[in-house]
N, C-alpha and C positions, 0 to 999 in steps of 0.2 A: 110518681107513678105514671106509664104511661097510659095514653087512653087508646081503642082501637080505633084505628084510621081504614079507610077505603087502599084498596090496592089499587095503585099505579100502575099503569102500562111501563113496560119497558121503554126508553125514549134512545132512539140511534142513529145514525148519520152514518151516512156513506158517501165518503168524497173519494175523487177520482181524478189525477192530474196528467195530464199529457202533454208534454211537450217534446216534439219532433224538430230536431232539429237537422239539417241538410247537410250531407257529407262533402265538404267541398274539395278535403285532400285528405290523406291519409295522415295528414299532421295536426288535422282539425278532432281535437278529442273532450273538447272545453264543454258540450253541450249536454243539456239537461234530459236525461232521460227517463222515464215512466216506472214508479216502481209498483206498478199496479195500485188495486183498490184497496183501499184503507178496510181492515175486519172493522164489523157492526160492533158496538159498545152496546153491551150487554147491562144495564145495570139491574140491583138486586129485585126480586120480584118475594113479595110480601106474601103466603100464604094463610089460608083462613082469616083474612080479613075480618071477621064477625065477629069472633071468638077473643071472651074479656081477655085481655092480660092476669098473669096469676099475681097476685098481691100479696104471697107469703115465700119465700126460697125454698126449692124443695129442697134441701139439706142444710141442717144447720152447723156449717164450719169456724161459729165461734170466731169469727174474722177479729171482730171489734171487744170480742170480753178481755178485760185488762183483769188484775188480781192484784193488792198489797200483799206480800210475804209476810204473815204477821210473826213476831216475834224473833226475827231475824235480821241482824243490822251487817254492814259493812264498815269494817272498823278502819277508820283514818279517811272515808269514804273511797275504799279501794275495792270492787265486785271481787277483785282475783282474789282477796284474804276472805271471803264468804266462802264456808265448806259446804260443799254441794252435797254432804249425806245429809248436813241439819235442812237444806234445802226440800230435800224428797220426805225429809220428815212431817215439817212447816205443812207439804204439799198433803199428807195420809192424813196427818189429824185436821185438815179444816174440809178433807172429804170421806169423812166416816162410811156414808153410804158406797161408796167405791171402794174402798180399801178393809174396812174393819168391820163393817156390819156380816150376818151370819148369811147374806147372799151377798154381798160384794164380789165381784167378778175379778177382783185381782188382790184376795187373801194373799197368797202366797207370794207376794210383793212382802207384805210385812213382815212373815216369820223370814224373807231373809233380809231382810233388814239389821236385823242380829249380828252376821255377819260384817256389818260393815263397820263395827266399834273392833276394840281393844280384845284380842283372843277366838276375834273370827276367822272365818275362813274366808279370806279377801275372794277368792276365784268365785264366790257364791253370792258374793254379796252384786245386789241389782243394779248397783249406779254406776254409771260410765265413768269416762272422763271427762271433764268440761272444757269447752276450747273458748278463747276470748277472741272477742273481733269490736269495732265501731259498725256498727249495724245499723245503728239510726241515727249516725253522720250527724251527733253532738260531738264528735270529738274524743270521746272515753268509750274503753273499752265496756260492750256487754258478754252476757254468758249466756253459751247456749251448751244446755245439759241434757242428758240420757237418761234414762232407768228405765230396766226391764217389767214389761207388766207379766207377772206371772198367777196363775200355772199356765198361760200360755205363752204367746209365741211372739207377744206384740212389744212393741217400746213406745216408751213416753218420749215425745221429746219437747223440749220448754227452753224458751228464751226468756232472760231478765234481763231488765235494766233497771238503772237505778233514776228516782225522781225525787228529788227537793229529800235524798237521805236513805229514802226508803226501800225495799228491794221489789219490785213489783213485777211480773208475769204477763209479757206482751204478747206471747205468742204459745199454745197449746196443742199439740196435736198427737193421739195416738192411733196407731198402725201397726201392721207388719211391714216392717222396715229390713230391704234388701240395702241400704246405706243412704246416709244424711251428707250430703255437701255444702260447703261454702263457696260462693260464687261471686267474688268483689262484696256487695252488701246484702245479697240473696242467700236464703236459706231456702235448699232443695230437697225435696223430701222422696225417693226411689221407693215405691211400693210394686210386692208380685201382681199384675193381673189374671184374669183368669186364663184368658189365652196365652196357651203356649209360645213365645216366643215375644213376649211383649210385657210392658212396664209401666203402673201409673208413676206420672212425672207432676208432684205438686211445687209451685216455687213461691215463697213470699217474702214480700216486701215494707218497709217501713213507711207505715204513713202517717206524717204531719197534723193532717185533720183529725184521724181517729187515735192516733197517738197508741197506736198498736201496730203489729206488723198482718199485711191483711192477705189474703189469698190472693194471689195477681193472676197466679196459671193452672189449669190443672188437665193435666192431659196424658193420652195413653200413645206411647211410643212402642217402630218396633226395634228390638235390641240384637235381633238375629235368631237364630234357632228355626225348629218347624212351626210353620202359619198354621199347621192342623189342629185340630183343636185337642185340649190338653182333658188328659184322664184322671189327672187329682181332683180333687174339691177346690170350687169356684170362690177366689174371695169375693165376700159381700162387701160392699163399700156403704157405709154407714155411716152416719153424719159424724163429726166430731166432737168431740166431748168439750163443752165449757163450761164456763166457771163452775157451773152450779149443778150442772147434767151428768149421769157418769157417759159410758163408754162413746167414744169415737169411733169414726171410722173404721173399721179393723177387717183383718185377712182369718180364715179359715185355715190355709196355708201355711207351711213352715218358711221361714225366710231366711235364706245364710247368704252369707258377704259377698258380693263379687269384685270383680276387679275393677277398679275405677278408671273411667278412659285418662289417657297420658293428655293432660293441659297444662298449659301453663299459671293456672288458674287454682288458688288453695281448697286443699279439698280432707273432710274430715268423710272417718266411716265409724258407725255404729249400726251395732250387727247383738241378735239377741247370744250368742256366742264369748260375745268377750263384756269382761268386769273388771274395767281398769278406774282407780282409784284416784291416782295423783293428778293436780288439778294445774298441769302444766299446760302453754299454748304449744300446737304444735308446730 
């Protein structure tokens, strides 16, 4: 924790170098000349000095909650042979209050759940595809998986890996999601903001000490269009949902897919639009 400190003065220097040197022929070009006065160094200046430090985050993004997948193993210790519906199932029954109770805000996640067995309607059914990658640079691939939160608009998105066997839940976050990217070992998460013409941009990363992947970036870019400001309804940005809390962050707003910029760089999309099944890398 830090404690409040006194504000500093800015501290600056201004150095000034002249050197003239005498033209003695017009072949004489060797000498040192003046590139004027050095700009003043600015450094940071500390506001309300007085005023405690706050001692709790105002949003709780669930950085550090890890989760065991209870009842869900990896046969041969392979993630890629884990089905990613029993996955989202694992997921509705160990959070009844989210999914199955008679206010749970994403009911309709479960009745289509139905869908995603033997004589459903795949196109209905909520869960994405899952894509594999080394994300926390053990060397084995992990899984980062989708599923729609419904009756709205938002997706879940959740990374596992595997530890001493087990299938465990390093990273949780839901939103309305205009597309999810992978970035070398970043997971990028593209939500609508409220202003027209701009994008929150969340990116995370694997960490060693917390043994989860943790919020590194989060920030609001603009993507193009009009800087006016926009006439739909303003997404709220709400903390995100961990382990044991329901809802996340989430958007008001509908979300569809856009196009992903041309990089060289792999990149997945999940968009509440598509409900692709087969659990191929891409």
């Amino acid at each position: 924790m830090f404690r409040s400190r006194s504000a500093r003065a800015a501290v600056g220097a201004v150095f000034a170098v002249a050197v003239v040197a005498p033209l003695t022929g017009c072949g004489d070009s060797g000498g040192l000349v003046s590139a004027g006065a050095t700009p003043t160094a600015n450094g940071p200046t500390r506001l309300w000095p007085g005023q405690p430090p706050a001692s709790s985050p105002a949003y709780d993004f669930g950085e550090a909650d890890t989760e065991v997948v209870k009842g869900v193993t990896a046969p041969g210790g392979d993630i890629r042979k884990v089905d990613p519906v029993t996955v989202v199932r694992a997921e509705i029954a160990a959070h009844p209050d989210v999914y199955t109770a008679s206010t749970g805000p994403y009911r309709g996640t479960v009745r289509r759940m139905a869908d995603c067995g033997p004589g459903g309607d795949r196109e209905e059914c909520p869960v994405l595809e899952a894509y594999y990658r080394d994300l926390t640079g053990d060397g084995h691939d992990d899984m980062v998986l989708g599923f729609r939160l419904l009756p709205g608009n938002q997706t879940a998105v959740r990374m596992y890996t595997l530890r001493k066997g087990r299938l465990v839940q390093v990273l949780a976050s839901d939103d309305a999601v205009i597309a999810v990217e992978l970035a070398g070992r970043t997971v990028i998460i593209r939500s609508p903001a409220a202003i027209e013409g701009y994008e929150y941009r969340t990116q995370w990363n694997w960490d060693d000490e917390q043994r989860a992947m943790l919020l590194t970036r989060d920030e609001i870019l603009r993507v193009g269009g009009s800087t006016g400001p926009s006439d739909g309804p303003a997404p709220s940005r709400s903390p995100s949902r961990s382990s044991s809390t329901s809802p996340s962050r989430s958007s008001s707003t509908s979300s569809a897919s856009s196009p992903l910029p041309s990089s060289p760089l792999s990149f997945l999309s999940f968009s509440s639009s598509s409900s692709v099944l087969p659990s191929e890398s891409p």
